[in-house]
N, C-alpha and C positions, 0 to 999 in steps of 0.2 A: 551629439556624441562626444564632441571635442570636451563640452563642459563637464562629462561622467568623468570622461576621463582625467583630466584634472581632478573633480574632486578624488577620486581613488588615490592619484598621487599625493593629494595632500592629505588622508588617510593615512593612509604607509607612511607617509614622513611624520605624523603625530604618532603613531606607533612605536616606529623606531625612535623617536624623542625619547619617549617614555621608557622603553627598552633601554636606551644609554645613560638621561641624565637622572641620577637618583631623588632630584627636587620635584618632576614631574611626574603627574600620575594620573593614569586615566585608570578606569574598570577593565575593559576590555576592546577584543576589537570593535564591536558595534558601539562601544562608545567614543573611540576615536571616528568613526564615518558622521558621527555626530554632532562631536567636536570638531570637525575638517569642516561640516555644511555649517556650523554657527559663524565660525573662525572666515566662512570664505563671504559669507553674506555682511557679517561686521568690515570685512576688508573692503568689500564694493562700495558697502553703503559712508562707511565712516574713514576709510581709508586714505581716500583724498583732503576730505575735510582736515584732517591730521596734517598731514601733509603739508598744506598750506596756509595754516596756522603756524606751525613748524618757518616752515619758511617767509612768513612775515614775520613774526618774533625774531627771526635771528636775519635777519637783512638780507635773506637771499644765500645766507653762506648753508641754510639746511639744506634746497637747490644742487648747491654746488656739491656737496657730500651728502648727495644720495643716497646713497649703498649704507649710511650709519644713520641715514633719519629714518629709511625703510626697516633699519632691522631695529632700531627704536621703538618706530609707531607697531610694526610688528607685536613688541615686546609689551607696550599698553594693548593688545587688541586681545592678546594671548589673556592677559590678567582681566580685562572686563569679560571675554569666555570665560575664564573660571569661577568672575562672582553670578555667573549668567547660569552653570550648570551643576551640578554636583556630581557631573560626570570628567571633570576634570579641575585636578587639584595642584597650585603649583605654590612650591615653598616658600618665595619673597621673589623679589624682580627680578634679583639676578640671576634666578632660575630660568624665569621666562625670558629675558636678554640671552642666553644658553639656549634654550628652546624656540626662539624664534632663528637663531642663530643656524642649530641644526634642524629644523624643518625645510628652512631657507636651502642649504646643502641639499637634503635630500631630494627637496622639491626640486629642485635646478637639476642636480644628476637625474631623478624620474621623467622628466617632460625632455628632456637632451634623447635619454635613452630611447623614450617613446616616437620622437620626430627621426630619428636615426631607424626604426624601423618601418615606420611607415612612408 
């Protein structure tokens, strides 16, 4: 149940992506639940791997600034979904850098809000 609900939030947060930032673009809603199940499956599978690449390349200091290697690797996971579907279209990386950025937000306020209710 935990896992649905996640993905819904990160549905809703590609939504609202594409709702704000004008370089983002999906079709519609079912193509953002779409994009949310590629985007979360790319993130498990390849997410880490990232990651710690990241952090051997850079000596440990990716590691230490987490918070900007995540919204990085984010920012490549977002663009390998876009060449992955033609349900989602983003304008050059610093769109998706943008949109990892506000997914990241919304995600964080959706699953805050969610654990406050439950």
């Amino acid at each position: 149940m935990r896992l649905i609900l996640s993905w819904l939030i990160l549905s809703l947060a590609v939504w609202l992506t594409a709702a704000v930032l004008p370089g983002f673009h999906i079709k519609g809603p079912k193509s953002a639940v779409l994009v949310a199940a590629i985007f979360g499956v790319l993130n498990f599978l390849l997410g880490w791997l990232l990651f710690a690449i990241f952090t051997v390349a850079t000596l440990g200091l990716a590691w230490l600034l987490a918070f900007i290697t995540r919204w990085i690797i984010n920012a490549i996971l977002l663009v390998i979904v876009d060449k992955l579907t033609d349900h989602l279209k983003i304008d050059g990386f610093r769109w998706a850098l943008g949109g990892a950025l506000v997914m990241s937000l919304v995600g964080t306020l959706g699953e805050w809000l969610v654990r406050r209710m439950i």
